[in-house]
C-alpha positions in Angstrom: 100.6 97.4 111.1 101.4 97.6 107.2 97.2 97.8 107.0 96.8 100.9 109.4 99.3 102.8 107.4 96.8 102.4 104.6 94.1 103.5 106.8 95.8 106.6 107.5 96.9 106.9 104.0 93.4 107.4 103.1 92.1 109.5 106.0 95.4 111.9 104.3 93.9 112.0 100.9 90.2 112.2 102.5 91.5 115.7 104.4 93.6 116.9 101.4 90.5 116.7 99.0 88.5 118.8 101.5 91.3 121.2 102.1 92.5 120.7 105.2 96.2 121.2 106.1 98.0 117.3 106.4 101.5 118.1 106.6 102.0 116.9 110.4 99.7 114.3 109.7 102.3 113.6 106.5 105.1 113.9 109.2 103.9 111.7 111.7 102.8 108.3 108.8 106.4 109.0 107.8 107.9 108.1 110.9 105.6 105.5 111.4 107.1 104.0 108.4 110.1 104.2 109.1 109.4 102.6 112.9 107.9 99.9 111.2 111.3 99.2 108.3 113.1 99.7 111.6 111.0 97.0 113.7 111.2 94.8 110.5 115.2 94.9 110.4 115.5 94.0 114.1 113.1 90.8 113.9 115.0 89.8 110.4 118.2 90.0 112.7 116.6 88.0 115.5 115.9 85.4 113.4 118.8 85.2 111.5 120.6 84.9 115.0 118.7 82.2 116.1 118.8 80.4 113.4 122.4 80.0 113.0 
């Protein structure tokens, strides 16, 4: 997942350097991020709970 957040990083700075508008595109990795630190917390929790 971590990787095709890179991806997209790249495809950003690709349209940036040509001058296209990435602010929704901006908007939309951001909350991808933060679905992915969220996903990540939940699984840590999991696993703590099982393991105790």
């Amino acid at each position: 997942m971590r990787g095709q957040i890179r991806a997209q990083e790249r495809e950003i700075r690709m349209l940036q350097r040509a001058g296209l508008a990435t602010a929704s595109a901006e908007l939309l990795l951001s909350r991808m991020r933060a679905k992915i630190d969220d996903l990540c917390l939940e699984r840590d929790a999991l696993q703590r709970a099982s393991a105790a």
